[in-house]
PAZAPA-4460 file (N, C-alpha, C; in steps of 0.05 Angstrom, whole numbers, plus 32768, in hexadecimal, padded with zeros to 4 digits):
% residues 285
    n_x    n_y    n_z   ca_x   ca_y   ca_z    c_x    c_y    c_z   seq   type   mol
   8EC4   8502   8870   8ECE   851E   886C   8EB6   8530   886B     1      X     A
   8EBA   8546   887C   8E9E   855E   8878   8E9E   8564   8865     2      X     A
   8E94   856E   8855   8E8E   857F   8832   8E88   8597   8843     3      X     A
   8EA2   85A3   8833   8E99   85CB   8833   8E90   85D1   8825     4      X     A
   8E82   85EC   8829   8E70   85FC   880F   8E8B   8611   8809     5      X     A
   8E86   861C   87FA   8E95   862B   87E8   8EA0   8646   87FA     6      X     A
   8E96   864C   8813   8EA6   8659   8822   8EAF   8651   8835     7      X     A
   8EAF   8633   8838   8EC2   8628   8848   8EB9   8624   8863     8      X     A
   8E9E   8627   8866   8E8C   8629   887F   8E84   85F6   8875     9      X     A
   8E7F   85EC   888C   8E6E   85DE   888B   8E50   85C9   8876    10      X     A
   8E4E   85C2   8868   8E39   85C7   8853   8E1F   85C5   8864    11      X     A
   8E1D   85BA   887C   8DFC   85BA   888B   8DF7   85DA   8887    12      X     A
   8E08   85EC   888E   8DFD   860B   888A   8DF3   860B   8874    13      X     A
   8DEA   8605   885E   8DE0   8609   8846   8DC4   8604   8855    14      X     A
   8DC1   85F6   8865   8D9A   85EA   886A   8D91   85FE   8869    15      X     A
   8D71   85F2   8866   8D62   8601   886A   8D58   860F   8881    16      X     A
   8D55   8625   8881   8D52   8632   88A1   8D38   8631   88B3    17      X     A
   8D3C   8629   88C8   8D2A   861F   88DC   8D18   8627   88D9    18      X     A
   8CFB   8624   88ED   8CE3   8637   88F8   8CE7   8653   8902    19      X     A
   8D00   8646   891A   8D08   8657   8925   8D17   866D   891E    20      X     A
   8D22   866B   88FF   8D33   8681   88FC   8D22   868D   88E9    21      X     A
   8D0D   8682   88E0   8CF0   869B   88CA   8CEA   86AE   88E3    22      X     A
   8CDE   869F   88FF   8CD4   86B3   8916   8CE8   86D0   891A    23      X     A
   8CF6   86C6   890E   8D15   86DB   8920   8D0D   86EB   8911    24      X     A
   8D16   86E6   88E7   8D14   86F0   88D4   8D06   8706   88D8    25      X     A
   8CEE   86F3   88DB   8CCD   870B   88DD   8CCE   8724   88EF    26      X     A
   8CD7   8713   8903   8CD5   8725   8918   8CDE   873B   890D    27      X     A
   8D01   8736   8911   8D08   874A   890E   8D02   8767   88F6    28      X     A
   8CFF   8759   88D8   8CED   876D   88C6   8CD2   8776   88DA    29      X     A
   8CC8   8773   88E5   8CAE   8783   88ED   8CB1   8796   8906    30      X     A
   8CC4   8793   8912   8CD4   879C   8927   8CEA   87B5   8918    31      X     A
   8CF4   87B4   8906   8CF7   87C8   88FE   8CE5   87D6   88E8    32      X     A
   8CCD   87CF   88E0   8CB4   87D7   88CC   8CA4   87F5   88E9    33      X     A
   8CA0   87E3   8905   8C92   87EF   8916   8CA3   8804   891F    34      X     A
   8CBF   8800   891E   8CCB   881F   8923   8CCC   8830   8912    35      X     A
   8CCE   8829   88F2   8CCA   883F   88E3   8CB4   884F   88E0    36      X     A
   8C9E   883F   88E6   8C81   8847   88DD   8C6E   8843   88FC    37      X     A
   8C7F   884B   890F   8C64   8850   8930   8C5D   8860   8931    38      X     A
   8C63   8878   892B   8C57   8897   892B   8C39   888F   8919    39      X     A
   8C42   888A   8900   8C2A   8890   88EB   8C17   8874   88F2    40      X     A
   8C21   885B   8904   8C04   884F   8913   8BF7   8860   8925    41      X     A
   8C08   8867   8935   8BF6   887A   894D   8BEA   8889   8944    42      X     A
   8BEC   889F   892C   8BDB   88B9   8921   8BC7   88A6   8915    43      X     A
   8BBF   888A   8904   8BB7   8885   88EE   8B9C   8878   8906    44      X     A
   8BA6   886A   8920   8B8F   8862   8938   8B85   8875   8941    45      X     A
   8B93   8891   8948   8B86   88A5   8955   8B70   88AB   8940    46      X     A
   8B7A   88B3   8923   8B5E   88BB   8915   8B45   88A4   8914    47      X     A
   8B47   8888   8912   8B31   887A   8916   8B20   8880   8929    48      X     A
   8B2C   8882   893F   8B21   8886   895C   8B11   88A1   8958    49      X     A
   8B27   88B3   8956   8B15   88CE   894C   8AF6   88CA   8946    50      X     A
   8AFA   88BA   891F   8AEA   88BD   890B   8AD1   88A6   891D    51      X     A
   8AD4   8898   8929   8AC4   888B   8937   8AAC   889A   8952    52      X     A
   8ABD   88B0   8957   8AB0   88C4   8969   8AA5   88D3   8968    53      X     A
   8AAD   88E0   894C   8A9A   88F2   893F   8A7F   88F2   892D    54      X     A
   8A89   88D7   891D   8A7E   88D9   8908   8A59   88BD   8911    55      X     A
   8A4B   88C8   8910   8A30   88B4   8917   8A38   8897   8904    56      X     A
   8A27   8886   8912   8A2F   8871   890C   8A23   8861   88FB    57      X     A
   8A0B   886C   88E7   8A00   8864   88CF   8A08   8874   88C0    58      X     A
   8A20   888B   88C1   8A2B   8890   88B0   8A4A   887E   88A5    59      X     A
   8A55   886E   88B7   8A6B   8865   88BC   8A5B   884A   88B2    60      X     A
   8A45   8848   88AD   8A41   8829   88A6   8A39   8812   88B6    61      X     A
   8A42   8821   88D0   8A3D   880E   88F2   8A1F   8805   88F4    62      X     A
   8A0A   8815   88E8   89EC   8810   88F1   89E1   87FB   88E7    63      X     A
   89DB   87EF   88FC   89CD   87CE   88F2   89C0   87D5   88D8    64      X     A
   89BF   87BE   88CB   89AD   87C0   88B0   898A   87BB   88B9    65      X     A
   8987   87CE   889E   8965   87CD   88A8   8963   87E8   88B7    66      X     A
   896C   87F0   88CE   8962   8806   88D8   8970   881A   88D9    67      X     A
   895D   8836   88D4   8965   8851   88D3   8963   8857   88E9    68      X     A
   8978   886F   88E9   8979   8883   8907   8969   8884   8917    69      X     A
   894F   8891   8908   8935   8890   890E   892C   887B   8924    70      X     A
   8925   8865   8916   891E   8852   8925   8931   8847   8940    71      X     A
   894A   8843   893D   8960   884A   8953   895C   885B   896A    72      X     A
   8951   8876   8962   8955   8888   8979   893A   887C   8985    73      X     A
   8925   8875   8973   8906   8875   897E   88FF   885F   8997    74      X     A
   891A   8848   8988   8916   8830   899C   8926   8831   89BA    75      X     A
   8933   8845   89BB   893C   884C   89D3   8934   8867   89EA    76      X     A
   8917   886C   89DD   890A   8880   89F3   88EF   8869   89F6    77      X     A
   88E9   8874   8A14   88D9   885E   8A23   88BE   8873   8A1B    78      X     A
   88A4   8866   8A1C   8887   886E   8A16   887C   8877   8A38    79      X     A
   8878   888C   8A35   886F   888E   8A5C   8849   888C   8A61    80      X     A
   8849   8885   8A6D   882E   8874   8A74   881E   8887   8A75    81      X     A
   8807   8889   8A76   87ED   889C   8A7B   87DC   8892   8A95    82      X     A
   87E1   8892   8AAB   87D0   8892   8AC2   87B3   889C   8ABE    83      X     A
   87AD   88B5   8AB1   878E   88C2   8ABA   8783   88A8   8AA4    84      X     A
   878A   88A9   8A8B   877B   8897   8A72   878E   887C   8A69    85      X     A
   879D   886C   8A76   87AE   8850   8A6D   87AE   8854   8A4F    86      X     A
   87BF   884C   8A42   87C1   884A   8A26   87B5   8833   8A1F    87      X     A
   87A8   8823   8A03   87A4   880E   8A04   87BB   87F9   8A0A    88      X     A
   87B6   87DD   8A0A   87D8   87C9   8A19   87D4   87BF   89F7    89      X     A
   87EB   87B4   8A01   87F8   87AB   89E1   87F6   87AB   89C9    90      X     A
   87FF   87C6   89C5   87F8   87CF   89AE   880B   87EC   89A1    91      X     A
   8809   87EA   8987   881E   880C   8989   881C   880D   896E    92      X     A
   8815   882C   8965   8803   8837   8951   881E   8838   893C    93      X     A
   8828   882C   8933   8840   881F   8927   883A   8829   8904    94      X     A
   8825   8829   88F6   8814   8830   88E1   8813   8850   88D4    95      X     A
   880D   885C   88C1   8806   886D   88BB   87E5   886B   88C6    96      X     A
   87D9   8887   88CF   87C1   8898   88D6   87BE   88A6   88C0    97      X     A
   87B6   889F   88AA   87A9   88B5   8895   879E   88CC   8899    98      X     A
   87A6   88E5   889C   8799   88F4   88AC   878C   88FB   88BB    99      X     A
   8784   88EE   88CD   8773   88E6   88DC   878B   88F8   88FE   100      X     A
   87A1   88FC   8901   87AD   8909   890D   87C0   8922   8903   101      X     A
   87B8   892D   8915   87C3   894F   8912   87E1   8951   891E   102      X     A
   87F4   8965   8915   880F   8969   8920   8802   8976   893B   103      X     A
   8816   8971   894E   881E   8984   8963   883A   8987   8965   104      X     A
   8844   89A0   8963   8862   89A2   8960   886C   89A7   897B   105      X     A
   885F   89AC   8987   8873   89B7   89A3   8872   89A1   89B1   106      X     A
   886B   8981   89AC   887F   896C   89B8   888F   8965   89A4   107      X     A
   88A6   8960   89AE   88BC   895F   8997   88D2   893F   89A2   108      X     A
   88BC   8930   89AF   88CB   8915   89B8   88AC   8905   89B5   109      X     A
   88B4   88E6   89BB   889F   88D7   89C2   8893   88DA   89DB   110      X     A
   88A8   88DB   89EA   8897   88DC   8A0D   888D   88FE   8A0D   111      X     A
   888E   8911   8A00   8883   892B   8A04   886B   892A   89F5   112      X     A
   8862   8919   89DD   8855   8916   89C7   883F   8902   89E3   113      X     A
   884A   88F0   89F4   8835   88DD   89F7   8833   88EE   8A20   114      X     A
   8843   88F7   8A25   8841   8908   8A3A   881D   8929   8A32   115      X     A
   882B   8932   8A1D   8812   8947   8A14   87F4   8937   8A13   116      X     A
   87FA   8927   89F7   87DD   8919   89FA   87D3   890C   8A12   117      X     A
   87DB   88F7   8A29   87D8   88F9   8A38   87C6   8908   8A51   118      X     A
   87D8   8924   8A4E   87CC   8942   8A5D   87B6   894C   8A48   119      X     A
   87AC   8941   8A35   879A   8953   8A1F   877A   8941   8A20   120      X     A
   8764   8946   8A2F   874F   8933   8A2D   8741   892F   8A0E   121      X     A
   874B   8939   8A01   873F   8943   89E2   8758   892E   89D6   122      X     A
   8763   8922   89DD   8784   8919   89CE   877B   88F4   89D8   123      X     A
   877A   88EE   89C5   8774   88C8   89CB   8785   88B6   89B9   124      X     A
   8799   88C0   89A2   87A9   88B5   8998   87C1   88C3   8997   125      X     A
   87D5   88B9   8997   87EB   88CE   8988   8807   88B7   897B   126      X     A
   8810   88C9   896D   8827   88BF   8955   8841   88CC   8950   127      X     A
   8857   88C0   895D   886F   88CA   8955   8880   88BE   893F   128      X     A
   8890   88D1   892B   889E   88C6   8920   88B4   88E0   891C   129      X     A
   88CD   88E1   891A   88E0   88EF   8913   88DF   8901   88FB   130      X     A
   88D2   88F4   88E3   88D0   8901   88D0   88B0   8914   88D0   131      X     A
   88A5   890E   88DF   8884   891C   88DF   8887   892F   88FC   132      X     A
   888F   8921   8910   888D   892C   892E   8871   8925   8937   133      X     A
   886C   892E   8948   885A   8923   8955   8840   8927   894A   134      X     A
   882E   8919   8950   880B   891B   8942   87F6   890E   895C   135      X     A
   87E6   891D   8959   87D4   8913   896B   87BC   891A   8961   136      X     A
   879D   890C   896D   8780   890F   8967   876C   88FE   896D   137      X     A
   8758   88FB   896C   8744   88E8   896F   8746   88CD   8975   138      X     A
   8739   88C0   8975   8731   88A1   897F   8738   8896   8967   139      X     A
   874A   8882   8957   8745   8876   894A   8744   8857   894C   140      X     A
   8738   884B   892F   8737   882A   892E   8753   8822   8921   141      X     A
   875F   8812   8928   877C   87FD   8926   8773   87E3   8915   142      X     A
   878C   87E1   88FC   8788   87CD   88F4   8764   87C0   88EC   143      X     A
   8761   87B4   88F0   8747   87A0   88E9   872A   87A7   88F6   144      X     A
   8729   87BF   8908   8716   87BB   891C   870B   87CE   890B   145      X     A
   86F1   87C4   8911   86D8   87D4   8903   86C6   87E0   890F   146      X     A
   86CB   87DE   8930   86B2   87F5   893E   86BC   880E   8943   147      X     A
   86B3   8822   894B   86B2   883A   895C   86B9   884C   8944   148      X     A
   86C8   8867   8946   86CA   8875   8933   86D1   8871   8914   149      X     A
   86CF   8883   8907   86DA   8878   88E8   86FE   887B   88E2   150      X     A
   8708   8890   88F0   8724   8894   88EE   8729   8873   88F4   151      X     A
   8747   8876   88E5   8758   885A   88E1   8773   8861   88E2   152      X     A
   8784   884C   88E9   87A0   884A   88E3   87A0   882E   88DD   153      X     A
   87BB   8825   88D1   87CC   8816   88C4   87D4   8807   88E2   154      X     A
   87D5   87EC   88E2   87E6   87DE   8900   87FF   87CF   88EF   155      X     A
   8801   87DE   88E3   881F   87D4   88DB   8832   87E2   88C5   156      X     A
   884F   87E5   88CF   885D   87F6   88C3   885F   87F3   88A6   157      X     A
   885F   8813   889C   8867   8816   8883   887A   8806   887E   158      X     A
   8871   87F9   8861   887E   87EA   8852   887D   87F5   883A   159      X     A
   8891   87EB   881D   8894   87F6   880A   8880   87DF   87FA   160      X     A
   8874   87EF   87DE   8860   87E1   87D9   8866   87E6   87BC   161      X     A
   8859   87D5   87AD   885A   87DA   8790   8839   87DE   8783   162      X     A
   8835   87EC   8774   881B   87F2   8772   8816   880F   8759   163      X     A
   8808   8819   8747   87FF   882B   873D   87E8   883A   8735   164      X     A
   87E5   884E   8731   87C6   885C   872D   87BE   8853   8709   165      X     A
   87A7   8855   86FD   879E   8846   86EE   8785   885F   86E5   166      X     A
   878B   8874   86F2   877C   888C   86F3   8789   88A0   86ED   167      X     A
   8786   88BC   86E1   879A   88D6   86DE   87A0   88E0   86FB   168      X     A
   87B9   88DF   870A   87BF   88EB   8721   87D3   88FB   871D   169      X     A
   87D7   890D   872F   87F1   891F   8732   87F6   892D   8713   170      X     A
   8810   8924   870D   881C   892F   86F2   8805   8927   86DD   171      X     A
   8800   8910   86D8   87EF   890B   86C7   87DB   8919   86C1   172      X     A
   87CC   891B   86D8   87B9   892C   86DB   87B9   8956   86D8   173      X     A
   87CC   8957   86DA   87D5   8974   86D4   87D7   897A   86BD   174      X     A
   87E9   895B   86B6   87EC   8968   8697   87D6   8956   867C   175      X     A
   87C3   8953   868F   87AA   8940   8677   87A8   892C   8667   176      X     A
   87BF   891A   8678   87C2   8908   8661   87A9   88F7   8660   177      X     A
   879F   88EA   8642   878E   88CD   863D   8788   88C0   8652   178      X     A
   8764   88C7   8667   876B   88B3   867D   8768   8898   866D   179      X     A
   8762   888F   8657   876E   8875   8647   8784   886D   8643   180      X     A
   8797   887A   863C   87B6   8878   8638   87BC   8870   8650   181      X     A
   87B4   887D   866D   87BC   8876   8684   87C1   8858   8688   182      X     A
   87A3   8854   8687   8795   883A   868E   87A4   8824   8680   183      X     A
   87A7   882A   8665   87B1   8817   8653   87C9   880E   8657   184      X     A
   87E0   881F   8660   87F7   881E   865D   87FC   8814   8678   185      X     A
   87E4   8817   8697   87EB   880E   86B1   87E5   87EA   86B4   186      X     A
   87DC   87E9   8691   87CC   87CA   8695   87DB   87AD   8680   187      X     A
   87F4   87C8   867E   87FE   87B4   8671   8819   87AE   8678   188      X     A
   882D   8798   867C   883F   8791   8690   885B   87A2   8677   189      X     A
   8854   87A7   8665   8872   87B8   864C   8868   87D7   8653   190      X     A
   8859   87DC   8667   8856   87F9   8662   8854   87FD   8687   191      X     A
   8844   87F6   8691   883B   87FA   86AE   8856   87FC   86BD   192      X     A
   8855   8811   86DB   8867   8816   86E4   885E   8812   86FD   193      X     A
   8867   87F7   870C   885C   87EE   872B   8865   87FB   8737   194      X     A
   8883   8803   8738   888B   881E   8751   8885   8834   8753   195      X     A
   886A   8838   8742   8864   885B   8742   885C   8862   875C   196      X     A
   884E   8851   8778   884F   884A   8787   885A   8839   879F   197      X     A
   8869   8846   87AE   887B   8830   87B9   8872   8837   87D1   198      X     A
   8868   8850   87DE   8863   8853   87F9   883E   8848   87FA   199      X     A
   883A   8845   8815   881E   883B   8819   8810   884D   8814   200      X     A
   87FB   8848   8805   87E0   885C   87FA   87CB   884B   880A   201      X     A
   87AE   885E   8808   879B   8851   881F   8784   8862   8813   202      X     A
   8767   8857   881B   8753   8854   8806   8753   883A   87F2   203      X     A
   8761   882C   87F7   875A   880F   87E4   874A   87F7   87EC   204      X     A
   8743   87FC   8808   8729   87EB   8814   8742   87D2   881B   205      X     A
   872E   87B6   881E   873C   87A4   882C   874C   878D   8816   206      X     A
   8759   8784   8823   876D   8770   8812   875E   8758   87F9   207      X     A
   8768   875C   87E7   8755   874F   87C7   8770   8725   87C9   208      X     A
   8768   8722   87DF   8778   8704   87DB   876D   86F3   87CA   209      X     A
   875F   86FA   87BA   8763   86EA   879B   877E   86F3   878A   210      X     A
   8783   870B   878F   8796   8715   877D   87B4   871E   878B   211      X     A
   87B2   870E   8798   87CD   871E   87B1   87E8   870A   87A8   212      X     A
   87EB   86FF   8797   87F9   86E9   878D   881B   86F6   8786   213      X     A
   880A   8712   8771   8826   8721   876A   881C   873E   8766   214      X     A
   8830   874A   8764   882B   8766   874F   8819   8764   8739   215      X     A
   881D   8753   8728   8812   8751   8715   87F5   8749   8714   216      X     A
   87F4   873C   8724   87D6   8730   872D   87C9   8741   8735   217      X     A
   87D1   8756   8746   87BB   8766   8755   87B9   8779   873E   218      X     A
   87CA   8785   8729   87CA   8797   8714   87B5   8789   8704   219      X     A
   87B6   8774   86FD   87A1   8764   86E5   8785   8766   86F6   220      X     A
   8781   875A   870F   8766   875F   8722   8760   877B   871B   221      X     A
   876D   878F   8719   8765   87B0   871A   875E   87AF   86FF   222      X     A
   876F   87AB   86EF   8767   87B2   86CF   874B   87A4   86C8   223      X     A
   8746   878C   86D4   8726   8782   86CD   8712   878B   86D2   224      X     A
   871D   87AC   86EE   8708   87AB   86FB   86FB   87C6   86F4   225      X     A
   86EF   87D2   86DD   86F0   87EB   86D4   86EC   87F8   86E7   226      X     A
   86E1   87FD   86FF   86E5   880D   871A   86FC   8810   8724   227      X     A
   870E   8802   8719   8722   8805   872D   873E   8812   8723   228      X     A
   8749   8826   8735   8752   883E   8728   8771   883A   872E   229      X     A
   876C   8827   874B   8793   8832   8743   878F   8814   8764   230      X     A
   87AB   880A   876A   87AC   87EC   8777   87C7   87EE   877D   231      X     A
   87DA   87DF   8794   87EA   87DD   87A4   87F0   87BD   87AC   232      X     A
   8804   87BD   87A8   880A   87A0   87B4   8824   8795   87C5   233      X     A
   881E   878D   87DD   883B   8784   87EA   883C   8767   87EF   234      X     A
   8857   875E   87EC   8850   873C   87F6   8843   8734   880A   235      X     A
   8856   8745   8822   8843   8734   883A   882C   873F   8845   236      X     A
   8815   8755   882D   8801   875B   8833   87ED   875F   8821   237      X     A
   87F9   8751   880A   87E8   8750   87F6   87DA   875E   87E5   238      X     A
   87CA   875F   87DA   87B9   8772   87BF   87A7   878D   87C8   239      X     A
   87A8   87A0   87C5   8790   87B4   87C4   878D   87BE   87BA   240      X     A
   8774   87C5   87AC   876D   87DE   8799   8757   87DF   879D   241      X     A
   874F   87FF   878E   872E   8805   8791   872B   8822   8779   242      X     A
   8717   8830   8777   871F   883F   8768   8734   884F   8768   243      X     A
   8741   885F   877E   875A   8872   8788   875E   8864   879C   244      X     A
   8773   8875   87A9   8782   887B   87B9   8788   8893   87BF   245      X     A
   8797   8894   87E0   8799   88B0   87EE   87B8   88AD   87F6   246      X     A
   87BE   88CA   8804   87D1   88C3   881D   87E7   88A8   8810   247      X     A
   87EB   88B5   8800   880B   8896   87FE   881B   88A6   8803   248      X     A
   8830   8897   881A   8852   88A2   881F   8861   8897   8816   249      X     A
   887B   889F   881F   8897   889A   881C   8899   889B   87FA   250      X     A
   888B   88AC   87E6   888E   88AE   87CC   88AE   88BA   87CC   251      X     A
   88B2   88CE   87D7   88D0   88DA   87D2   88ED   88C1   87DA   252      X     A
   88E0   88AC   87DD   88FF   88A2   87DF   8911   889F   8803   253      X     A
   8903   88A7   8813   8908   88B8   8825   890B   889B   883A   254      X     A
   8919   889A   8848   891E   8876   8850   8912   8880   886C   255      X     A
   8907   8897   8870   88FC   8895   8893   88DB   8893   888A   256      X     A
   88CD   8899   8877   88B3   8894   8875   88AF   8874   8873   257      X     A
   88CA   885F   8878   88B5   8849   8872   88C1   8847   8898   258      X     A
   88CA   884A   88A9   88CF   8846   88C2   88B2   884C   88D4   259      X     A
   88AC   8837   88E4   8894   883C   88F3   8890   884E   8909   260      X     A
   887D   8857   890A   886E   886D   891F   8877   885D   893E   261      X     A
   8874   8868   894A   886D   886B   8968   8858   8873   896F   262      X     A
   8840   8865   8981   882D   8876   8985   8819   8861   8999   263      X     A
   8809   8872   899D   87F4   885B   89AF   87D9   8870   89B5   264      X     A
   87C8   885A   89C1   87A8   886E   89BE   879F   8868   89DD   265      X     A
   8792   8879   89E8   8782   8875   89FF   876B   8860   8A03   266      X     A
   876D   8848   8A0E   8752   883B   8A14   8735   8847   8A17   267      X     A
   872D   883C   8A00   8708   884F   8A0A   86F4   883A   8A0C   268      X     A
   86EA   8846   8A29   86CC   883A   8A2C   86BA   8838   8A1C   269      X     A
   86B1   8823   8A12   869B   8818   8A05   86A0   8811   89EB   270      X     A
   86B9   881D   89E8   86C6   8809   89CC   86C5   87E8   89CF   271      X     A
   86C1   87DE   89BB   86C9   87BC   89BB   86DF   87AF   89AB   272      X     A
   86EC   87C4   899D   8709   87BB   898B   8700   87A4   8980   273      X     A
   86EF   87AB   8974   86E5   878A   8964   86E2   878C   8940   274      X     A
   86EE   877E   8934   86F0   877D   891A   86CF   8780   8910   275      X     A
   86D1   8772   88EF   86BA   8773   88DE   86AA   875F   88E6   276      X     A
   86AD   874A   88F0   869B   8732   8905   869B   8734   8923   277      X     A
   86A8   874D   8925   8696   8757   8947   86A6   873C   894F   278      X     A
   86C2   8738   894F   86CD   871F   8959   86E9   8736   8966   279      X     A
   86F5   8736   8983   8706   874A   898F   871A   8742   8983   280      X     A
   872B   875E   8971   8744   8760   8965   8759   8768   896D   281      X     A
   876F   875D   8966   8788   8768   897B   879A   8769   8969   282      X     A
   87AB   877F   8964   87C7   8780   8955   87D6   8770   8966   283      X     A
   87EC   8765   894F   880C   8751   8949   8813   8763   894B   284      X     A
   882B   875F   8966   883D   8770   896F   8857   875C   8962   285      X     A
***
């Protein structure tokens, strides 16, 4: 005998319902979800699209990590060659130039910045960056080399650094505080403030790799050294100090002072690009 269910239908209709009848189910709820609500998808895609068109794309979050606009726009204009004077080969003034270069404002790109100097027989280096604009001047030494003129640049990009003065500077100095108190309080790890310095300062002579270990180390090296006034330290460049320091950037916070220059220098006759052992030096590209 079949067993009826209580309306008289069959009892297999009680089963449980197929695969095939959830697909239907679904379907059908979303099929009527997309007719109530297709207007407000179409308006809700059009504004993405919009907000995508308008809006730059390290504001939207899109911009690879690590790099600013800055550096973005920089890596997509080409460097134009110098025929009358070749630029030096492999190489690019990537560093801060401690004043050692002057603004010129009326190039207002890289290739007009390296197009001018170029056309300028007085012009043997020059330096673009977005936040400075262009700079140009004299012959300088790169990195490690120790012949020909005294001007210098940096062969490698600003980095953030930890480091402090150990001397009355700036505010301190205005307002007279204890150059003891200074000292005292820079030499001791419950008082000292390593980020009073975060952009690169220069005047601290060459790298102290006895003490390049930590922050702390290069601060204790400075505190032993009654000459020595104020010290900087980065990991992957280690310890410096000397009595002062000059020229430190990116103090305001400012995320395009640690982004590298653009720049390059004219080959000169009778230079030897040769370090402190007269042995030929070459910047890591």
């Amino acid at each position: 005998m079949i067993k009826r269910n209580s309306v008289g239908r069959p009892a297999e209709d009680d089963a449980s319902p197929t695969p095939e009848d959830d697909r239907k189910l679904h379907g059908g709820i979303l099929q009527r979800w997309m007719a109530r609500n297709g207007k407000l998808i179409v308006v809700m895609i059009g504004a993405l699209v919009l907000l995508a068109l308008v809006v730059p794309s390290d504001q939207l979050g899109l911009q690879p990590q690590g790099e600013t606009t800055s550096q973005l726009r920089q890596q997509t204009e080409t460097i134009p060659p110098c025929p009358t004077s070749p630029w030096k080969e492999n190489e690019d003034l990537r560093g801060k130039c401690p004043g050692d270069l002057k603004s010129f404002p009326s190039a207002t790109s890289i290739s007009s910045c390296a197009n001018s100097c170029c056309a300028n027989l007085d012009c043997i280096t020059w330096q673009y960056r977005s936040d400075v604009g262009c700079l140009q001047g004299k012959d300088v030494r790169l990195g490690m080399e120790k012949d020909g003129v005294s001007a210098w640049c940096s062969d490698h990009p600003p980095h953030r650094w930890q480091g402090q003065y150990l001397i009355p500077h700036g505010k301190t100095k205005d307002d007279k505080v204890d150059p003891a108190l200074i000292r005292a309080n820079g030499c001791r790890t419950q008082t000292w403030n390593p980020n009073e310095q975060i952009g690169q300062c220069f005047g601290l002579g060459d790298v102290q790799k006895q003490a390049s270990g930590s922050a702390i180390e290069c601060m204790t090296a400075c505190c032993n050294n009654p000459k020595c006034g104020a010290w900087q330290w980065n990991k992957e460049l280690g310890c410096f100090y000397s009595k002062g320091m000059h020229g430190c950037q990116g103090d305001d916070g400012d995320p395009v002072k640690f982004d590298p220059f653009v720049g390059r220098r004219k080959f000169m006759e009778g230079r030897t690009y040769t370090d402190g052992r007269n042995r030929p030096w070459q910047m890591a590209l």
